[in-house]
mmCIF file of the N, C-alpha and C atoms, coordinates in Angstrom:
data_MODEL
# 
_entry.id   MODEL 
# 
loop_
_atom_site.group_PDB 
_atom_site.id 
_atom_site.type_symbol 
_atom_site.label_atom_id 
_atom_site.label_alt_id 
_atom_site.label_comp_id 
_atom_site.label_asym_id 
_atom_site.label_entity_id 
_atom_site.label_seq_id 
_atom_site.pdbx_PDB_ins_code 
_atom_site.Cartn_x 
_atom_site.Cartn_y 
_atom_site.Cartn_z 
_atom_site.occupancy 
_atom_site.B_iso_or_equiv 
_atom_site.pdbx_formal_charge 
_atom_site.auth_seq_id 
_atom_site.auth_comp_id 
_atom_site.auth_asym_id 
_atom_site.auth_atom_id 
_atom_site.pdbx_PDB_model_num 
ATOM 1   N N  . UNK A 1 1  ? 156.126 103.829 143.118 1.00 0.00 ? 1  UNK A N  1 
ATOM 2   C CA . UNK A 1 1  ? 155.326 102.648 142.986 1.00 0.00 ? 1  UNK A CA 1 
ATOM 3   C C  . UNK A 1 1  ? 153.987 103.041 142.331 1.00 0.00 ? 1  UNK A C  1 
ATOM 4   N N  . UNK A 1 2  ? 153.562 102.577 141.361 1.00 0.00 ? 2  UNK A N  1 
ATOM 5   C CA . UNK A 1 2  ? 152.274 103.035 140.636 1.00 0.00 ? 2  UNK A CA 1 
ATOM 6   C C  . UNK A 1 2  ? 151.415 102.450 140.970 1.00 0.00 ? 2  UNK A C  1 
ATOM 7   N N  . UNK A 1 3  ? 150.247 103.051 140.886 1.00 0.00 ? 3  UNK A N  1 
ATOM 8   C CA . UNK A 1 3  ? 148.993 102.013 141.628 1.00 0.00 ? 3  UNK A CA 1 
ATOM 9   C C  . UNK A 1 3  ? 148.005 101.637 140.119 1.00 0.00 ? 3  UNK A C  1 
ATOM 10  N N  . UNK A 1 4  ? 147.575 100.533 140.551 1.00 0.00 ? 4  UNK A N  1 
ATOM 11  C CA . UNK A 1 4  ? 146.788 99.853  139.512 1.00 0.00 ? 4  UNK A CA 1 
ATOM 12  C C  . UNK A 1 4  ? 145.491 99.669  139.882 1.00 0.00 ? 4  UNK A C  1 
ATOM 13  N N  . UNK A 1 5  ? 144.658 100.438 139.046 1.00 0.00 ? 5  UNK A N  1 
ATOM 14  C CA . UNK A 1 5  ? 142.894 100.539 139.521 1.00 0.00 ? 5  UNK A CA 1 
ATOM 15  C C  . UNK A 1 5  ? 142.382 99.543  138.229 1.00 0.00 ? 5  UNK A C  1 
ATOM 16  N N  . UNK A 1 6  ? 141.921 98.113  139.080 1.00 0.00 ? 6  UNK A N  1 
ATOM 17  C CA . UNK A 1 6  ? 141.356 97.815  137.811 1.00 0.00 ? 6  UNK A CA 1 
ATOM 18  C C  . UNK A 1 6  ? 140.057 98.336  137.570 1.00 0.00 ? 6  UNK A C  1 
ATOM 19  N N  . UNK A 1 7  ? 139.717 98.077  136.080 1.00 0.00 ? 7  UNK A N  1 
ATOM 20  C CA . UNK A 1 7  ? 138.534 98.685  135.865 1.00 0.00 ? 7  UNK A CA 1 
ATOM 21  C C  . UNK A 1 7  ? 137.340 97.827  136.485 1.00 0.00 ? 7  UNK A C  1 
ATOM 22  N N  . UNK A 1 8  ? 135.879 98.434  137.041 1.00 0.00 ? 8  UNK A N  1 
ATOM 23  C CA . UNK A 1 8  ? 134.565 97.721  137.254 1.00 0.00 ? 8  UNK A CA 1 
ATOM 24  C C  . UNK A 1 8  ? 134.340 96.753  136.632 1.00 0.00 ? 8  UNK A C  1 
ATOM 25  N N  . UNK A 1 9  ? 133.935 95.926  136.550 1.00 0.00 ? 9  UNK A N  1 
ATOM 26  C CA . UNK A 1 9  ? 132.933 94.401  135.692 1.00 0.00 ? 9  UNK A CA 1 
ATOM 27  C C  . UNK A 1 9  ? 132.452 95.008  134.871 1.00 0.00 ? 9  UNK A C  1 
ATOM 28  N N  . UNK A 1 10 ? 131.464 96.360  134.686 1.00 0.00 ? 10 UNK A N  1 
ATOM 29  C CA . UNK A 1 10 ? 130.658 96.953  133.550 1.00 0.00 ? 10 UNK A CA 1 
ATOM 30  C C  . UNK A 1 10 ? 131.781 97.334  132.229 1.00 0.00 ? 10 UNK A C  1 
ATOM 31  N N  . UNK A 1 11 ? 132.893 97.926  132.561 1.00 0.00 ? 11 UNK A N  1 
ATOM 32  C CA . UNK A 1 11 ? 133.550 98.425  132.069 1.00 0.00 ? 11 UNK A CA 1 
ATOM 33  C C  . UNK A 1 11 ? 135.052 97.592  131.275 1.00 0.00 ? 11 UNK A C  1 
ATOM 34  N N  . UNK A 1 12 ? 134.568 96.743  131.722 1.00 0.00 ? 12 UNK A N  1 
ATOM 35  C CA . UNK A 1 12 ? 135.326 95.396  130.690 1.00 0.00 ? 12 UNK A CA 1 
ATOM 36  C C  . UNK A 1 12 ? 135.189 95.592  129.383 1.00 0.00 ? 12 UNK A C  1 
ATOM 37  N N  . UNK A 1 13 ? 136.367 94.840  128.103 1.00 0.00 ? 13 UNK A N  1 
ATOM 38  C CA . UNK A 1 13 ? 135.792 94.577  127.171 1.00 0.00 ? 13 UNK A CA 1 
ATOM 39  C C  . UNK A 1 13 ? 135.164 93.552  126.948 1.00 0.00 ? 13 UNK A C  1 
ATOM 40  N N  . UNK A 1 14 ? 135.097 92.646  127.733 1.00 0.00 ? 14 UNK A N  1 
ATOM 41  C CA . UNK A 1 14 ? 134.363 91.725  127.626 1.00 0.00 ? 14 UNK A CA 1 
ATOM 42  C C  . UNK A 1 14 ? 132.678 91.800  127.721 1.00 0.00 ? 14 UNK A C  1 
ATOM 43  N N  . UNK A 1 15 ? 132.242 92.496  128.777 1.00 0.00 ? 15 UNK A N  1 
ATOM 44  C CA . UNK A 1 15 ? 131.320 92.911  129.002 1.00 0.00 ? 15 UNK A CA 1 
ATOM 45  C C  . UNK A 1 15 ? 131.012 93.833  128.013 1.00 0.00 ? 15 UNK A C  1 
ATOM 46  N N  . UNK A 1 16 ? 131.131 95.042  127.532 1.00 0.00 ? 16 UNK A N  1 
ATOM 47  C CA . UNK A 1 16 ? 130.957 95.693  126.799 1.00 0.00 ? 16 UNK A CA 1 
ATOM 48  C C  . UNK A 1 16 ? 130.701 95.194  125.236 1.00 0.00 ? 16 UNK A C  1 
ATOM 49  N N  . UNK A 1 17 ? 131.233 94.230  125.089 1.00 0.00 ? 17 UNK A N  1 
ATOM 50  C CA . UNK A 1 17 ? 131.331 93.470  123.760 1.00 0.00 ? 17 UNK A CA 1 
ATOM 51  C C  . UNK A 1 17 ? 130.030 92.318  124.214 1.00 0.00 ? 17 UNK A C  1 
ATOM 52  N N  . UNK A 1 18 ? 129.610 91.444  125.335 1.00 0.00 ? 18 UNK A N  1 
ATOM 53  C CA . UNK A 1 18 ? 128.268 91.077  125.542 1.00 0.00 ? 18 UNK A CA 1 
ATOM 54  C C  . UNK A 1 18 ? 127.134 91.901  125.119 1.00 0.00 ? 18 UNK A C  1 
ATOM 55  N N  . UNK A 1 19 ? 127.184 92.776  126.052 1.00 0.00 ? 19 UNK A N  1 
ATOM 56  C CA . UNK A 1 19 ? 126.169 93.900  126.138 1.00 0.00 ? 19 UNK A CA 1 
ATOM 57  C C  . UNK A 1 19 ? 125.748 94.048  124.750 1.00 0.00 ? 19 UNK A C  1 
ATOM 58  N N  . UNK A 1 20 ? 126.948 94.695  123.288 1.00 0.00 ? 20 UNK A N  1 
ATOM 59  C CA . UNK A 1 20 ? 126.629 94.953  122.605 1.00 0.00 ? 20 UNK A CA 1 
ATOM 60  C C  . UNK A 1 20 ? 126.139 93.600  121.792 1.00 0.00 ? 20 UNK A C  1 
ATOM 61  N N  . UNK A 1 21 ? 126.398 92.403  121.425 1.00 0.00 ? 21 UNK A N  1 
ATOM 62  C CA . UNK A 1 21 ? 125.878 91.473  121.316 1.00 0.00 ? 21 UNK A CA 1 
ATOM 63  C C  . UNK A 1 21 ? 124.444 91.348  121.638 1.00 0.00 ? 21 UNK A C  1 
ATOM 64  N N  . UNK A 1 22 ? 124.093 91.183  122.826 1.00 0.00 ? 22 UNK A N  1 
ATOM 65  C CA . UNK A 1 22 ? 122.819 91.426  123.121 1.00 0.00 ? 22 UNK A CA 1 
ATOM 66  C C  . UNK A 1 22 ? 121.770 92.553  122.664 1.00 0.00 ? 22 UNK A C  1 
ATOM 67  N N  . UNK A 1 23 ? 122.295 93.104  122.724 1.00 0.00 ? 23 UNK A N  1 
ATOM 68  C CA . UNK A 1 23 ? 121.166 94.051  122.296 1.00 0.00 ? 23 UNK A CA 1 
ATOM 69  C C  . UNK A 1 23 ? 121.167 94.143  120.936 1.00 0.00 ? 23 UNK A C  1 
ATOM 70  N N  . UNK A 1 24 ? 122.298 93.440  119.715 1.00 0.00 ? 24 UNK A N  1 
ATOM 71  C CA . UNK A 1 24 ? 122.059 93.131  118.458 1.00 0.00 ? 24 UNK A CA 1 
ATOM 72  C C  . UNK A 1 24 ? 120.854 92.217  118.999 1.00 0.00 ? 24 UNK A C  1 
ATOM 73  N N  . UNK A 1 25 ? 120.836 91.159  119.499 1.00 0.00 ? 25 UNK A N  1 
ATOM 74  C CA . UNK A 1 25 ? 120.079 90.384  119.010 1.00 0.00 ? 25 UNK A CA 1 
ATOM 75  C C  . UNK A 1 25 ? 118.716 90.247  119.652 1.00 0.00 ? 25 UNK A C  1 
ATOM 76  N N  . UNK A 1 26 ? 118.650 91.806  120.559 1.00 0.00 ? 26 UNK A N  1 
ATOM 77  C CA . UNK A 1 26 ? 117.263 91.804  121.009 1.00 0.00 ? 26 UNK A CA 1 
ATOM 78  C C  . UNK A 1 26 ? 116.520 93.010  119.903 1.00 0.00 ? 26 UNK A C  1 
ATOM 79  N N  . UNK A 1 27 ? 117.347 93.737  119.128 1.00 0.00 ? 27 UNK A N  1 
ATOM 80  C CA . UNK A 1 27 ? 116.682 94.459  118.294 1.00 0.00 ? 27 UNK A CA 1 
ATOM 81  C C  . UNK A 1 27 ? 116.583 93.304  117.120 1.00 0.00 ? 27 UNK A C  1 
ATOM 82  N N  . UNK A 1 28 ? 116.962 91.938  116.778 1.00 0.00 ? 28 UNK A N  1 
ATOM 83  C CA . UNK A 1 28 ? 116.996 91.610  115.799 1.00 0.00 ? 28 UNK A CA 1 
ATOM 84  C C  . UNK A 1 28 ? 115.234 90.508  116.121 1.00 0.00 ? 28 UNK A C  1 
ATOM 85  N N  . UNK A 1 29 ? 115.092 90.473  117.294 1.00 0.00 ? 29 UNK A N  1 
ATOM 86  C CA . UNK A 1 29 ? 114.435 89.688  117.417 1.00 0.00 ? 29 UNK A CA 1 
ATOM 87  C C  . UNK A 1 29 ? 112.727 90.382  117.420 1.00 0.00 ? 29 UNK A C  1 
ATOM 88  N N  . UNK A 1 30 ? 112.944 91.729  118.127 1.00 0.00 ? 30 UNK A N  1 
ATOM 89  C CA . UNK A 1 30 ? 112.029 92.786  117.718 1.00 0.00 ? 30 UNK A CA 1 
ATOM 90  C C  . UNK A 1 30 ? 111.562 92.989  116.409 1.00 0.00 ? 30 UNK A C  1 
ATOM 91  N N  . UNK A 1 31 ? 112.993 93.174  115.684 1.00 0.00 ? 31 UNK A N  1 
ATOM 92  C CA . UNK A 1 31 ? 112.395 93.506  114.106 1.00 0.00 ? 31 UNK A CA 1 
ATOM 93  C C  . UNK A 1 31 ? 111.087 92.095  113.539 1.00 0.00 ? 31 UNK A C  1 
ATOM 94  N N  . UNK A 1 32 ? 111.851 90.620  113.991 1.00 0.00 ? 32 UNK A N  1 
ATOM 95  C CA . UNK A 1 32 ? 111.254 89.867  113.615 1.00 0.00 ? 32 UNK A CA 1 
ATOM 96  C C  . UNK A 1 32 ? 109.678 89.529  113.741 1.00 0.00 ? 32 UNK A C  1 
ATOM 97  N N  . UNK A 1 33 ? 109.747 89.450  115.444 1.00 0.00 ? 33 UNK A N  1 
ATOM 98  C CA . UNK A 1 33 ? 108.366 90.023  115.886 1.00 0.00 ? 33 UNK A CA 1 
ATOM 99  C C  . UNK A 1 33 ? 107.573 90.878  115.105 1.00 0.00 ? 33 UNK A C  1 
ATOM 100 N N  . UNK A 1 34 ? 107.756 91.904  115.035 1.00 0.00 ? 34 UNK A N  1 
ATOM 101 C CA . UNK A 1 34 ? 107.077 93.104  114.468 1.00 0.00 ? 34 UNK A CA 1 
ATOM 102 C C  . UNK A 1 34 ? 106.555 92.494  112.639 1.00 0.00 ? 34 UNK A C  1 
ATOM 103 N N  . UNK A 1 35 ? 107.697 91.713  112.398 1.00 0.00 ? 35 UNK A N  1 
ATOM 104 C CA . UNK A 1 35 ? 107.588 91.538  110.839 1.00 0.00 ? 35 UNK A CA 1 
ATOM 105 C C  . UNK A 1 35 ? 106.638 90.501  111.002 1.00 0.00 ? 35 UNK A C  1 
ATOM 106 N N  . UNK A 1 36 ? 106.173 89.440  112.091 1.00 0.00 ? 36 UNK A N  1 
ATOM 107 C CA . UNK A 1 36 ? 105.322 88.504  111.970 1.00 0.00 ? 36 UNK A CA 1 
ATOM 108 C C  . UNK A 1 36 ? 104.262 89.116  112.374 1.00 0.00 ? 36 UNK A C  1 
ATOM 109 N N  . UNK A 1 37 ? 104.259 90.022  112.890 1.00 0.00 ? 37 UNK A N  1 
ATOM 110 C CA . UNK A 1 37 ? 102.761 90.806  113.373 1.00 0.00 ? 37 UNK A CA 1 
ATOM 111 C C  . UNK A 1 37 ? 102.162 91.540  112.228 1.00 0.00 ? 37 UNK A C  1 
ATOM 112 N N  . UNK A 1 38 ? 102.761 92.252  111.440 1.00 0.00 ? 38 UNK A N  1 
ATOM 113 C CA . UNK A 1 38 ? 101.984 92.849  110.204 1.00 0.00 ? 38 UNK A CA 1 
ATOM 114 C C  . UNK A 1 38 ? 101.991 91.747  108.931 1.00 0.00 ? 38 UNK A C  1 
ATOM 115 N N  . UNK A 1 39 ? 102.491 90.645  109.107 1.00 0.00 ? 39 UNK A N  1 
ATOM 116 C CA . UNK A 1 39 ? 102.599 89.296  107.928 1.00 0.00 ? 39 UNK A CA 1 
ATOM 117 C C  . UNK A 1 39 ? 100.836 89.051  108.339 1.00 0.00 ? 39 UNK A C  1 
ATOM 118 N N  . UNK A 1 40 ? 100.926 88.814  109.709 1.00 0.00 ? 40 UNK A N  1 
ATOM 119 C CA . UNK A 1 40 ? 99.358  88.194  109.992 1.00 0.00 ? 40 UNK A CA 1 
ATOM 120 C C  . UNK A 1 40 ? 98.740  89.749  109.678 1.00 0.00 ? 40 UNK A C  1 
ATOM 121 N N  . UNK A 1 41 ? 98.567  91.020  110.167 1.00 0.00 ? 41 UNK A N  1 
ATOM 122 C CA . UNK A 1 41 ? 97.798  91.454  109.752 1.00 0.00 ? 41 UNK A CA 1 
ATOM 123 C C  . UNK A 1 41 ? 97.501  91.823  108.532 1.00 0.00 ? 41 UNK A C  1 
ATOM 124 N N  . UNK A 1 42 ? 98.439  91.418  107.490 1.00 0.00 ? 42 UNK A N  1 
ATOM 125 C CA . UNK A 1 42 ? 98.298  91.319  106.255 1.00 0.00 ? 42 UNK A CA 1 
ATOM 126 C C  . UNK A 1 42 ? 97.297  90.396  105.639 1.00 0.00 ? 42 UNK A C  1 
ATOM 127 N N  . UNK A 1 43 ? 96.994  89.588  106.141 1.00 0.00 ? 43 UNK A N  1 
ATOM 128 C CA . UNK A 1 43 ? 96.722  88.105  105.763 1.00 0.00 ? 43 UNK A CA 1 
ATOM 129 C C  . UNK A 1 43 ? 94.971  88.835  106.081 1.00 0.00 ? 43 UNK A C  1 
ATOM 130 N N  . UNK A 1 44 ? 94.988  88.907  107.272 1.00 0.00 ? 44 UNK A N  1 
ATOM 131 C CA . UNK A 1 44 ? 94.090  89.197  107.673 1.00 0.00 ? 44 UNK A CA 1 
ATOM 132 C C  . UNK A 1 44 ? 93.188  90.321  107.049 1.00 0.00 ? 44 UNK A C  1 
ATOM 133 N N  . UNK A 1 45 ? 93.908  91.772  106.815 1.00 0.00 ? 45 UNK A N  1 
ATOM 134 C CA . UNK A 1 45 ? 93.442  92.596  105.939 1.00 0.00 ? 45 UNK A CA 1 
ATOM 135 C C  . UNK A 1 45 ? 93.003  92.236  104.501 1.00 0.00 ? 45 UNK A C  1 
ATOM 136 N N  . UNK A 1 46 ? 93.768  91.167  103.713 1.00 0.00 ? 46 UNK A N  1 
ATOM 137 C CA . UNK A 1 46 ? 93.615  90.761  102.560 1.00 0.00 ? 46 UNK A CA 1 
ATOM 138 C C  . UNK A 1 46 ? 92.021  90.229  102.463 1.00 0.00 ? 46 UNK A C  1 
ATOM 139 N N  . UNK A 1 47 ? 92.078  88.816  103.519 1.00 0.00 ? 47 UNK A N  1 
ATOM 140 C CA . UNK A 1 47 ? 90.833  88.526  103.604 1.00 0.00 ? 47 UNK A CA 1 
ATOM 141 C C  . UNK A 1 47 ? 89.493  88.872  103.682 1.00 0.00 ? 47 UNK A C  1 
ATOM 142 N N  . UNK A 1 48 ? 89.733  90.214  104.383 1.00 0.00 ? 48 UNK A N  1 
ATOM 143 C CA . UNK A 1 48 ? 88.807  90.945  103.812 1.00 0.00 ? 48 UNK A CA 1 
ATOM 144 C C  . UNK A 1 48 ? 88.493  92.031  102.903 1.00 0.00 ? 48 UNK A C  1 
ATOM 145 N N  . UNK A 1 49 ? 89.305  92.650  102.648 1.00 0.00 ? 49 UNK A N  1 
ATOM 146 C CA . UNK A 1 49 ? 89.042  92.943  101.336 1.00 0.00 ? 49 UNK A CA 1 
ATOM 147 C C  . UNK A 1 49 ? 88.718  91.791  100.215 1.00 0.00 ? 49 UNK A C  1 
ATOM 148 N N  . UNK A 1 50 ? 88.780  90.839  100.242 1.00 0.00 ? 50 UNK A N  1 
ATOM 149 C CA . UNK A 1 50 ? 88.431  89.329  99.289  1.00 0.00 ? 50 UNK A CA 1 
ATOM 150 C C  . UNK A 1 50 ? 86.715  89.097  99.771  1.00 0.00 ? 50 UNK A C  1 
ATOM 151 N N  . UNK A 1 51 ? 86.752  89.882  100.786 1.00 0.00 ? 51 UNK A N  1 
ATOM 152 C CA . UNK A 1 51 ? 85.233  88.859  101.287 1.00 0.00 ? 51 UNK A CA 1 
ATOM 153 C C  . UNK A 1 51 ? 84.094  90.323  100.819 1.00 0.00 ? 51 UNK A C  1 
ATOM 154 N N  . UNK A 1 52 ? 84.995  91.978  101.334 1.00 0.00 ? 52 UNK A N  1 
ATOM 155 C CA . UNK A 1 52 ? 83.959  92.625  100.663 1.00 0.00 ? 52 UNK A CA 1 
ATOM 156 C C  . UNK A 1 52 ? 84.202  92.637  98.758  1.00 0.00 ? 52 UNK A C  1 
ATOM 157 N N  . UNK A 1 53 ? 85.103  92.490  98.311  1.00 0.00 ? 53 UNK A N  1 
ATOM 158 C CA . UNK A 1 53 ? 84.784  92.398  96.395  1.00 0.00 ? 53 UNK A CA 1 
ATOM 159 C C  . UNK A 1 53 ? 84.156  91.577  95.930  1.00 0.00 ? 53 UNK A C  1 
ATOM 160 N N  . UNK A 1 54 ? 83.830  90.321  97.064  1.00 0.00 ? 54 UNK A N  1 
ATOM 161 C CA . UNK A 1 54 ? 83.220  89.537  96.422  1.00 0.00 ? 54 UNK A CA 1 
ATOM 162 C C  . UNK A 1 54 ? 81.631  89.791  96.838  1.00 0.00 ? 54 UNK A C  1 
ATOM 163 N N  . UNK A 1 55 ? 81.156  90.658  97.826  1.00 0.00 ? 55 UNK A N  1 
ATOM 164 C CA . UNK A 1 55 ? 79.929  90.785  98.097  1.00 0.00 ? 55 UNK A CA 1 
ATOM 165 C C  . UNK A 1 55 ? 79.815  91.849  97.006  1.00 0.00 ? 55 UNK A C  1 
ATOM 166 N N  . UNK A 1 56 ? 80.571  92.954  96.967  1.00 0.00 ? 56 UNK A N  1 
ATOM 167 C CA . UNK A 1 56 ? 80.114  93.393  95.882  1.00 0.00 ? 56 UNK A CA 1 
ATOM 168 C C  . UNK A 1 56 ? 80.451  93.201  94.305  1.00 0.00 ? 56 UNK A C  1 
ATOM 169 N N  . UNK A 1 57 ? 80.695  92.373  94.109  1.00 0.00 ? 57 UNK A N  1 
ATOM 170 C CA . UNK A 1 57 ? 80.701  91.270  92.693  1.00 0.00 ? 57 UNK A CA 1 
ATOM 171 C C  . UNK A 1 57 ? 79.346  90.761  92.906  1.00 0.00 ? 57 UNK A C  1 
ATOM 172 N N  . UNK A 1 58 ? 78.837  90.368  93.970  1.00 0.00 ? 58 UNK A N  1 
ATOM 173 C CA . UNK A 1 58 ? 77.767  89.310  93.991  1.00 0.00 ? 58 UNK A CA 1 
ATOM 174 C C  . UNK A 1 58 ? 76.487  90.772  93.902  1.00 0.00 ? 58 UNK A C  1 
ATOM 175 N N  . UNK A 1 59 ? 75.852  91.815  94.639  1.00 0.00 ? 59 UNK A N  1 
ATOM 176 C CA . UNK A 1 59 ? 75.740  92.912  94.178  1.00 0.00 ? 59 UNK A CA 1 
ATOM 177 C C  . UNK A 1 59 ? 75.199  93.563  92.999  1.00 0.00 ? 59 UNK A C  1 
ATOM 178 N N  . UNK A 1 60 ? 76.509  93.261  92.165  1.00 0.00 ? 60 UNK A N  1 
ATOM 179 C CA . UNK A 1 60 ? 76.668  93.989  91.169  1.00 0.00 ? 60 UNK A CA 1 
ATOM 180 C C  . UNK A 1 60 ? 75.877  93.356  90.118  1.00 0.00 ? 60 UNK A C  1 
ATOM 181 N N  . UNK A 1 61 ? 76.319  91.907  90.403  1.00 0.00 ? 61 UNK A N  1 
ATOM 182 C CA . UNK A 1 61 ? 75.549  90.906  89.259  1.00 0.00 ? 61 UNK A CA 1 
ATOM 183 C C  . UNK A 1 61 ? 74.064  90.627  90.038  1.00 0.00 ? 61 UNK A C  1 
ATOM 184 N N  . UNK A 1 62 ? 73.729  91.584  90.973  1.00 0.00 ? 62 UNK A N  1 
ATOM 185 C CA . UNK A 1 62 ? 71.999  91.248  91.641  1.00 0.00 ? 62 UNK A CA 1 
ATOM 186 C C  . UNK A 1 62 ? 71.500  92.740  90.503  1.00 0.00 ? 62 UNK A C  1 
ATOM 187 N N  . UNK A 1 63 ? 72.445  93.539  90.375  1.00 0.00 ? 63 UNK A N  1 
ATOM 188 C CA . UNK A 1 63 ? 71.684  94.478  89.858  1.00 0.00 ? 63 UNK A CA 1 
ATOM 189 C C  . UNK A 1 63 ? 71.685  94.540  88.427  1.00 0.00 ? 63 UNK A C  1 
ATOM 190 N N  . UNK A 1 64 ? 72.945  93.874  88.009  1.00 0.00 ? 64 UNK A N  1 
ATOM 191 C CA . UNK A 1 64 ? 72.243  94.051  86.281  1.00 0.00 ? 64 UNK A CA 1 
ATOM 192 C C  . UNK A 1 64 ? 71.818  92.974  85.785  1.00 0.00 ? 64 UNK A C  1 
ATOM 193 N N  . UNK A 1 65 ? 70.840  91.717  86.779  1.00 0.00 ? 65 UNK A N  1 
ATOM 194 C CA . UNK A 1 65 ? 70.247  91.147  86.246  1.00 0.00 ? 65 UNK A CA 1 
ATOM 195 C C  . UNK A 1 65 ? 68.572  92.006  86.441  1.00 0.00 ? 65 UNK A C  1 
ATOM 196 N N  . UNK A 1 66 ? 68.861  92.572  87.798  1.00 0.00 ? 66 UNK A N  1 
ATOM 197 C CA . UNK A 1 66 ? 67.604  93.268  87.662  1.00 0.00 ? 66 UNK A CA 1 
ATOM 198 C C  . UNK A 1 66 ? 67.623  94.543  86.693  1.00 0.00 ? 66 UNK A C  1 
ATOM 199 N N  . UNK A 1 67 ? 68.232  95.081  86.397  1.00 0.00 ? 67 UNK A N  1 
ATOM 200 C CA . UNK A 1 67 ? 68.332  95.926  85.381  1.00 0.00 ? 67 UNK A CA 1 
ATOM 201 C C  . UNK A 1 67 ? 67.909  95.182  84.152  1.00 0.00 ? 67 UNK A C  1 
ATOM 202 N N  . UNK A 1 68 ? 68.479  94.321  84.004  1.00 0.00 ? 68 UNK A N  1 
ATOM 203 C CA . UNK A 1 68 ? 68.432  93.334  82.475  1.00 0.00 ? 68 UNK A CA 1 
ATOM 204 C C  . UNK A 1 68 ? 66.769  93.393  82.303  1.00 0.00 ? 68 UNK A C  1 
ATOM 205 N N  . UNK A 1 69 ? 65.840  92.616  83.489  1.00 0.00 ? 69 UNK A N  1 
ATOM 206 C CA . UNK A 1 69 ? 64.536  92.020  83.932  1.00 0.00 ? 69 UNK A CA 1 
ATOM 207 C C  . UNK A 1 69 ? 64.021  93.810  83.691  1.00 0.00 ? 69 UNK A C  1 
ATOM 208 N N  . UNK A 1 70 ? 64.162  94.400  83.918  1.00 0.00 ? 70 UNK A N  1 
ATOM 209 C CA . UNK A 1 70 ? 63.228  95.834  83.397  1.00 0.00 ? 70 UNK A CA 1 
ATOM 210 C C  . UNK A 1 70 ? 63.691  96.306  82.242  1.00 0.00 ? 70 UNK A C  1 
ATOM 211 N N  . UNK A 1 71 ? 64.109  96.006  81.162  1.00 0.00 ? 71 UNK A N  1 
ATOM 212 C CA . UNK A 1 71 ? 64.677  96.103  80.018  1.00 0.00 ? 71 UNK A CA 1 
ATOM 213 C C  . UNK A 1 71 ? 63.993  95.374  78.944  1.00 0.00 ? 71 UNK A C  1 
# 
């Protein structure tokens, strides 16, 4: 008479095929995260670099008008 061990709940394919599901779509949701976090700090970095070229644009044209004025 043979004995029949079923397998644990963990050890399902069913389970095993969840599991892996899930964790596709918790690394997919990570990646996303992560990709909206450097989108804004992009945005953010841009802006300033826009705010210092333009101080020194503004600067630049303080000095060669004063340059011009001693000329």
């Amino acid at each position: 008479m043979p004995i029949l061990v079923e397998s644990a709940w963990y050890q399902t394919f069913g389970f095993r095929t969840a599991a892996v599901i899930f964790g596709l779509l918790l690394i997919s949701l990570l990646v996303q995260a992560r990709t909206v976090y450097l989108r804004q700090r992009q945005r953010e970095l841009q802006a300033l670099v826009n705010e210092r070229t333009a101080e020194l644009e503004k600067r630049s044209n303080e000095l060669r008008k004063a340059s011009a004025s001693w000329s």
